[in-house]
C-alpha positions as CSV (number, residue, x, y, z in Angstrom):
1,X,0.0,0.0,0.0
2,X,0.8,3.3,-0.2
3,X,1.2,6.2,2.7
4,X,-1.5,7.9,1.1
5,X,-3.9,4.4,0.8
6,X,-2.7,3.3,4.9
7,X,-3.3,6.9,5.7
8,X,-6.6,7.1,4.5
9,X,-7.3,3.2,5.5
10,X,-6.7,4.2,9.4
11,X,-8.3,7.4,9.4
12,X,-11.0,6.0,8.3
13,X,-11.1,2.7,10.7
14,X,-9.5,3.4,13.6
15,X,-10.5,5.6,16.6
16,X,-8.7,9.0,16.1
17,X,-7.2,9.5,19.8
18,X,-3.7,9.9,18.6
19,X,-2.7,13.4,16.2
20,X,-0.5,11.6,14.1
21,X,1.7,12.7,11.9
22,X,0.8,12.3,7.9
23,X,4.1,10.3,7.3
24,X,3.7,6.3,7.5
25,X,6.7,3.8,8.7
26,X,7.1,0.9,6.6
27,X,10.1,-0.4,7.8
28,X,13.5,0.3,9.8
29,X,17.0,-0.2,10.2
30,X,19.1,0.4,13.0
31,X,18.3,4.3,13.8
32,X,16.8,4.7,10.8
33,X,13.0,4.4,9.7
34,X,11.5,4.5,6.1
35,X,8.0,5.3,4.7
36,X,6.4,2.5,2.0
37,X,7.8,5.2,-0.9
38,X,11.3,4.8,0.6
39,X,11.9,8.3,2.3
40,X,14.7,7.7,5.3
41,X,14.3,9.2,8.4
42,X,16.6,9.4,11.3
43,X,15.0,8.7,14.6
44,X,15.6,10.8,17.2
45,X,12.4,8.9,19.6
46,X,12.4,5.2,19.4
47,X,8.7,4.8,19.4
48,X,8.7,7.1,22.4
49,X,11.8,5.1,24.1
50,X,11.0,1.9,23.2
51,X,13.3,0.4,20.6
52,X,16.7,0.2,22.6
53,X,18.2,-1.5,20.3
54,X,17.2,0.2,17.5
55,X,15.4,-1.6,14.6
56,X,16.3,-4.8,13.2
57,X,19.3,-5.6,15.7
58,X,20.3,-9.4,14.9
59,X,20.5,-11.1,17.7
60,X,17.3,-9.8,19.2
61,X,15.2,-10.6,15.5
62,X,16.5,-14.5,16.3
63,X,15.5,-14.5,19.5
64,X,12.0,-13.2,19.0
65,X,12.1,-15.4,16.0
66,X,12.8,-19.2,17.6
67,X,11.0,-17.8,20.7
68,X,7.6,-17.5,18.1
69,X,8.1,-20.5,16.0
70,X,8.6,-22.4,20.1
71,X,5.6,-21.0,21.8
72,X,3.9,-17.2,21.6
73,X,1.5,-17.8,24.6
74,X,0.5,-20.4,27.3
75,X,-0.6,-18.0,29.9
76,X,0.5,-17.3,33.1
77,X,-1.4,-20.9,34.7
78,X,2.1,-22.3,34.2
79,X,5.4,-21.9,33.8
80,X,7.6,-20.9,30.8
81,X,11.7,-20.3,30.9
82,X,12.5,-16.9,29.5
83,X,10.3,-14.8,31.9
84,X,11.7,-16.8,34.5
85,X,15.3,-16.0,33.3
86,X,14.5,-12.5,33.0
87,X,12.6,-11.9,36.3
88,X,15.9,-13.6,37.7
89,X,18.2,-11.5,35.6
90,X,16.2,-8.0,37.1
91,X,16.3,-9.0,40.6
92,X,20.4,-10.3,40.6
93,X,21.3,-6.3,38.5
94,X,18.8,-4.4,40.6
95,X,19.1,-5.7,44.6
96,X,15.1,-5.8,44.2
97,X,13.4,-9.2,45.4
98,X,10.7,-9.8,42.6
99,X,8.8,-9.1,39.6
100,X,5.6,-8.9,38.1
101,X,5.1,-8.9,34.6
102,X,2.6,-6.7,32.8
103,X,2.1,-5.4,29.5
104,X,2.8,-1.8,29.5
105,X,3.4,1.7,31.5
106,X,-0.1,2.4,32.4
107,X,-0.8,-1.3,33.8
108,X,2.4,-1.6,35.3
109,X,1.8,1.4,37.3
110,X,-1.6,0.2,38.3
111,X,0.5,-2.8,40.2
112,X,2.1,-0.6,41.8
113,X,-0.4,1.9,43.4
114,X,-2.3,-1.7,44.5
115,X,0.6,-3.4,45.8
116,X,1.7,-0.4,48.1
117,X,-1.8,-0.2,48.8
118,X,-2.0,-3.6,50.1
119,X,0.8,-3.6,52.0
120,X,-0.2,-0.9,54.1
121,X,-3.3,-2.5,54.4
122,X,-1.7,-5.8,55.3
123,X,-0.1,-3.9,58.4
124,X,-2.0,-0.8,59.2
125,X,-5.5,-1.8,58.1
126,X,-8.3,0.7,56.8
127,X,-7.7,4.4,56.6
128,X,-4.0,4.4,55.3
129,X,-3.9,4.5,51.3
130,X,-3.3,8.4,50.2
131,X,-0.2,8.2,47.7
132,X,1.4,11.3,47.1
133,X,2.9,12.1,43.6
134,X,4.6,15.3,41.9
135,X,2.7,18.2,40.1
136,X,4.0,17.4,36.4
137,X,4.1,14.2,36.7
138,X,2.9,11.6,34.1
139,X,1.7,7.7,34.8
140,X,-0.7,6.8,32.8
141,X,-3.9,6.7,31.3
142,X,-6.2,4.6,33.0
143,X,-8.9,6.1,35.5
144,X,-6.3,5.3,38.7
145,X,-3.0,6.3,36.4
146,X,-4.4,9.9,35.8
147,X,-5.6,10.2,39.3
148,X,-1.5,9.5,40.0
149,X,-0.7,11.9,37.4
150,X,-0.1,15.4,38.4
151,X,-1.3,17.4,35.4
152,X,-4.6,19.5,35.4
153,X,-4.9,19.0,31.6
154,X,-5.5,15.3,31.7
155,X,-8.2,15.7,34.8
156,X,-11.1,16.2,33.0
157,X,-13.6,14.2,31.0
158,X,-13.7,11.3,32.9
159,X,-15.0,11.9,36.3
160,X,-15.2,10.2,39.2
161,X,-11.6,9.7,39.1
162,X,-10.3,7.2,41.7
163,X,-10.0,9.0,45.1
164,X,-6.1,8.9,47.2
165,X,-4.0,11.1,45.2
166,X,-2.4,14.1,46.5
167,X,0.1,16.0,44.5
168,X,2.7,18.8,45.5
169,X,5.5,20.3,43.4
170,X,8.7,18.8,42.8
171,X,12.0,19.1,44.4
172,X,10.2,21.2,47.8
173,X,11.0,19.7,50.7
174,X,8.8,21.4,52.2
175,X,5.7,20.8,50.9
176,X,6.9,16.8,50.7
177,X,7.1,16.8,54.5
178,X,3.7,18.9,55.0
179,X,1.8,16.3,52.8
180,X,3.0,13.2,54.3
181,X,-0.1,13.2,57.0
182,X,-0.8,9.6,58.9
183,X,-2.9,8.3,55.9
184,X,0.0,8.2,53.5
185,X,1.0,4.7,52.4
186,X,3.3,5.9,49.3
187,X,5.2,8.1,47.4
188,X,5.4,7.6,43.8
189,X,7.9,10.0,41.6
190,X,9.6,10.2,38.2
191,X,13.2,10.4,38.9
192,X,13.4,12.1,35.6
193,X,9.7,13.8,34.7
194,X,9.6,12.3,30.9
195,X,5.9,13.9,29.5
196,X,6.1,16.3,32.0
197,X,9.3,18.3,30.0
198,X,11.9,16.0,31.1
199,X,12.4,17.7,34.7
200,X,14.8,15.6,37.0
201,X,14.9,15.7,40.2
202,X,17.6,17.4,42.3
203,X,20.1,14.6,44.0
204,X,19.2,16.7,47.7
205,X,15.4,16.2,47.3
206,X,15.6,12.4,46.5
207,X,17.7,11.3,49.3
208,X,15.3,13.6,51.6
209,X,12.7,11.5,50.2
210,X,14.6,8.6,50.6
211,X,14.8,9.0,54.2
212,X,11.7,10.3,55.0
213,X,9.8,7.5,53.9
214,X,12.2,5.1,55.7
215,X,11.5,6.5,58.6
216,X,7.7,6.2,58.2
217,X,7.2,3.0,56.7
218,X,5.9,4.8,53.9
219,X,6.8,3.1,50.2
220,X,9.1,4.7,48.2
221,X,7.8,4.3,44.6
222,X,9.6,4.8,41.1
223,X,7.8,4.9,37.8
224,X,10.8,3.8,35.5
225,X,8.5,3.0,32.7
226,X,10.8,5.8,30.6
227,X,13.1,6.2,32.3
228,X,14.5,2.5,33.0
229,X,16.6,0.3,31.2
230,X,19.0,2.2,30.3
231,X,17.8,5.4,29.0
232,X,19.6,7.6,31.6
233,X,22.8,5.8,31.4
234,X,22.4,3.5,34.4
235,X,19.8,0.3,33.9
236,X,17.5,2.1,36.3
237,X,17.9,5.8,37.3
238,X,17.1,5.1,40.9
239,X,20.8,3.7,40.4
240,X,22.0,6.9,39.5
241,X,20.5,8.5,42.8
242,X,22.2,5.8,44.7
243,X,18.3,4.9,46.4
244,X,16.6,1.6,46.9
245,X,13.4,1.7,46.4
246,X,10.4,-0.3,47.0
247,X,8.6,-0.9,44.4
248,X,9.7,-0.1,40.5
249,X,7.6,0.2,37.6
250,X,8.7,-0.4,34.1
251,X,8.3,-0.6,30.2
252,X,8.6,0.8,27.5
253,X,12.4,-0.4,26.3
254,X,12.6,-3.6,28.2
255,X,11.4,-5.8,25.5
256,X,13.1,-3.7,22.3
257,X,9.7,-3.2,20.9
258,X,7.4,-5.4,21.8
259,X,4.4,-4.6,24.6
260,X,6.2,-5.8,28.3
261,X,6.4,-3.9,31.2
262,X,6.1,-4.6,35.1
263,X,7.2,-3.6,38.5
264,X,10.2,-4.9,40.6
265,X,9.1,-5.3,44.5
266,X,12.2,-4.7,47.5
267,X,12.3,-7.1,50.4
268,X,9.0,-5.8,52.3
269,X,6.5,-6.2,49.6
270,X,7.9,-9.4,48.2
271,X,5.0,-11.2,49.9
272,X,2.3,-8.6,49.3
273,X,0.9,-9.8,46.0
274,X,-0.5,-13.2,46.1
275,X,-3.1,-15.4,44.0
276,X,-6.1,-13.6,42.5
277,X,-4.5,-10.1,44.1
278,X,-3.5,-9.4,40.6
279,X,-3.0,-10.7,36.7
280,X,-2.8,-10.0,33.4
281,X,-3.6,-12.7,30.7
282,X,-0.4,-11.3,28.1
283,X,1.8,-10.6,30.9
284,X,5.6,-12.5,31.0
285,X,4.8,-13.4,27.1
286,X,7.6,-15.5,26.1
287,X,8.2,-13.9,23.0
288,X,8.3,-10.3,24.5
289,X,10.6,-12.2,27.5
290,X,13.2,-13.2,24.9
291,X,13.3,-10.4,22.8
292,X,13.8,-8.6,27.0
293,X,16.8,-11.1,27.8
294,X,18.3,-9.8,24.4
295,X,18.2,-5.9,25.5
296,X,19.6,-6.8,29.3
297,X,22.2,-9.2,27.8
298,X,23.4,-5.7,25.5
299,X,23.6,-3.5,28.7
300,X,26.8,-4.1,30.5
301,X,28.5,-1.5,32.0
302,X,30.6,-0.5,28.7
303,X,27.1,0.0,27.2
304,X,25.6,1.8,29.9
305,X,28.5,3.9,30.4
306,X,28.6,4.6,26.2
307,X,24.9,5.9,26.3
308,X,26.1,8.4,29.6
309,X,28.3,9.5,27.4
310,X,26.7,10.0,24.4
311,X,24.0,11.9,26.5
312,X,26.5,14.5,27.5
313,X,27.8,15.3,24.3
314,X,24.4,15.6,22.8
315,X,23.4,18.4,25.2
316,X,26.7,19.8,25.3
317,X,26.6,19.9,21.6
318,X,23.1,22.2,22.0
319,X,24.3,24.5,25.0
320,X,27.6,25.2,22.2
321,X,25.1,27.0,19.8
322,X,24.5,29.7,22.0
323,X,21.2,30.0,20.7
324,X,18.6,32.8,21.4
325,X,15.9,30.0,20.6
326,X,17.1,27.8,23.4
327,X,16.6,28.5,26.9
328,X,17.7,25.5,28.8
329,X,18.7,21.9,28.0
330,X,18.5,19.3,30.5
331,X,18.1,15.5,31.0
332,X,20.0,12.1,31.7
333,X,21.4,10.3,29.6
334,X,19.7,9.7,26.2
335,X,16.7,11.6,27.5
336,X,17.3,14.8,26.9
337,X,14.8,18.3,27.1
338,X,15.3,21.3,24.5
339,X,13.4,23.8,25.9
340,X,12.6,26.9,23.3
341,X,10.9,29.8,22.6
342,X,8.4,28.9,20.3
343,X,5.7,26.2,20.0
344,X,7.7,22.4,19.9
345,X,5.4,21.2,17.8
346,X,6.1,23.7,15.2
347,X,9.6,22.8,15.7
348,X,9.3,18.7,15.2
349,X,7.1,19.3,12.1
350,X,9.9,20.8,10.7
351,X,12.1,18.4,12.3
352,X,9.7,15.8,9.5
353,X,10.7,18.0,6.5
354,X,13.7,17.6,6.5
355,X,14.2,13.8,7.9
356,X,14.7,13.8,11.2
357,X,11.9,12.3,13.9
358,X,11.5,14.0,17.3
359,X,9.1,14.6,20.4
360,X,7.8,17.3,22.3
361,X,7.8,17.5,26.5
362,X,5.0,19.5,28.6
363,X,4.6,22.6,26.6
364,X,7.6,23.9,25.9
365,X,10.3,21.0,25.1
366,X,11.9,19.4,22.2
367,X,12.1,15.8,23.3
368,X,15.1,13.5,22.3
369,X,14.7,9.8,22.8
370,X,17.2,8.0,20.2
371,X,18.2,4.6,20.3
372,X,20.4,3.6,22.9
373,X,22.9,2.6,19.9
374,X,23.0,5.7,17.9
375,X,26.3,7.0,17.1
376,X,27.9,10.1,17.5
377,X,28.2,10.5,13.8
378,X,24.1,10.2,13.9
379,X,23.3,12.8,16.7
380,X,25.7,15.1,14.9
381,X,23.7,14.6,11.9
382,X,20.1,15.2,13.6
383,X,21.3,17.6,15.9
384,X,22.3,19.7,12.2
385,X,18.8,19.0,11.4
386,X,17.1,19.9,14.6
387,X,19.2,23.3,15.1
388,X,18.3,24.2,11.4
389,X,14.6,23.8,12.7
390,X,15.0,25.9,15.5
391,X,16.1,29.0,13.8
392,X,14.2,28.6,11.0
């Protein structure tokens, strides 16, 4: 088909709650995507930080492969090897004591809000179940996931929204402290806030949150679901902030592209979860499992410690423009924030022109989310692209 004919097919058959873009993405290659006419486009977001490895890397294409033509689903009434090998791989690289396997961001972060739930439950009983979250803050969009998220914009529509959610701005101290009243049961942060205009938090608030909650039995959560596995330049950015948490939440680039995600429970909730407290019929797919134990094989410490890398040259490559247009560049890692003076979205449309693919942040960010094997030689050629659509 044609991008025209697949265009026209979608719009005309499936519900419209994305604004896509009129281009359509035929197939890829490494950091590079092309439209059924064979336009090339460098990609700068990785399906919004999901294809690690790029597109088409080898040895995860066999895996996936034998892992299909073995067995694509038996459900979770029995056990299969590779989610087994990969929950074992997360717990021996993280110091957490188990996993759940879910399907993506938004369900993985439902796990989370009823696992710290239950375990104050478990050992306080009725009356303590607030979870406090951060103003800018983005975790999903499920009824309970938008409660969690602390955005005005996405309240709306879909009322009642589930009740327990209290949300004070970031990195204040303060205000963390005067909002952790008895009912409180956990805390549940971005380390780095991805939709929210990738915003990280300062190392000082984190291990004041840290502490705080250790000394009130109250759960420190991390979302991870963009910023984990290796985006940041650690496997998990809680790493990076040298905390432990409690319970993790993940997606997005643990499988290399295909629907996984999860949460990672510490010591005290091991034991929370247990039959019928939760499930998912797709979750730990052994297909999605293999093509996981493929991206976590890739991530040693050379690899980790390239994409660190990489990340500070890329932003240091934007602060050296000195441009008027550019008021602040920020991030971890491969997750990087252009903030400008004029509307993002105007700036990524032009970004399409001329070839390169790129994502927007809150309301005033050019997102970066490249593969975490891009070269150097490939974020000097989009950065050309992206600073020629930012003074033009």
């Amino acid at each position: 088909m044609t991008s025209q004919e697949t265009i026209e097919l979608s719009q005309a058959n499936i519900l419209p709650t994305y604004k896509r873009f009129p281009i359509v993405i035929d197939h890829g290659s490494g950091c590079r995507l092309y439209d059924p006419e064979g336009n090339e486009y460098l990609d700068f977001t990785s399906g919004i930080g999901v294809a690690s490895l790029g597109y088409g890397d080898p040895a995860w294409v066999s895996a996936v492969s034998e892992q299909a033509a073995r067995l694509a689903h038996v459900s979770n009434l029995f056990h299969t090897e590779p989610p087994a090998r990969l929950a074992a791989e997360l717990v021996r690289r993280t110091g957490m004591s188990g996993v759940f396997f879910a399907n993506g961001g938004g369900e993985a972060n439902e796990g989370l809000i009823k696992c710290a739930r239950k375990y104050s439950h478990d050992r306080y009983g009725d009356g303590r179940a607030t979870v406090v979250s951060l103003v800018q803050s983005f975790h999903g969009r499920t009824v309970t996931t938008l409660a969690a998220t602390g955005q005005d914009v996405f309240h709306q529509h879909f009322f009642p929204f589930t009740e327990g959610f209290v949300h004070v701005a970031a990195n204040d101290a303060a205000a963390l402290d005067e909002a952790l009243t008895p009912d409180v049961c956990a805390v549940m942060v971005e380390l780095v806030q991805g939709e929210g205009g990738v915003l990280p938090l300062s190392q000082d608030y984190v291990d004041h949150l840290a502490t705080v909650c250790a000394e009130r039995d109250i759960l420190l959560c991390v979302d991870e679901v963009q910023t984990g596995v290796g985006r940041t330049g650690s496997l998990f950015a809680f790493e990076r902030y040298g905390i432990q948490p409690d319970i993790v939440s993940f997606a997005k680039g643990i499988a290399g592209g295909l629907p996984m995600g999860g949460i990672m429970v510490g010591s005290r909730c091991k034991d929370v979860l247990g039959p019928g407290d939760h499930a998912t019929t797709f979750g730990g797919n052994p297909v999605a499992a293999a093509g996981a134990l493929v991206v976590l094989e890739r991530m040693d410490d050379a690899f980790l410690a390239d994409v660190a890398a990489k990340g500070e040259y890329l932003r240091a490559q934007v602060r050296s423009w000195n441009s008027p247009h550019v008021t602040d560049v920020r991030g971890a890692g491969l997750m990087v924030g252009i903030e400008v003076d004029t509307a993002p979205g105007e700036v990524v449309s032009r970004c399409i022109e001329r070839g390169l693919l790129a994502l927007t942040a809150g309301s005033s960010a050019v997102r970066l989310l490249p593969p975490l094997v891009i070269t150097r030689d490939e974020i000097d050629e989009g950065l050309a692209i992206l600073r020629e659509a930012i003074e033009s």
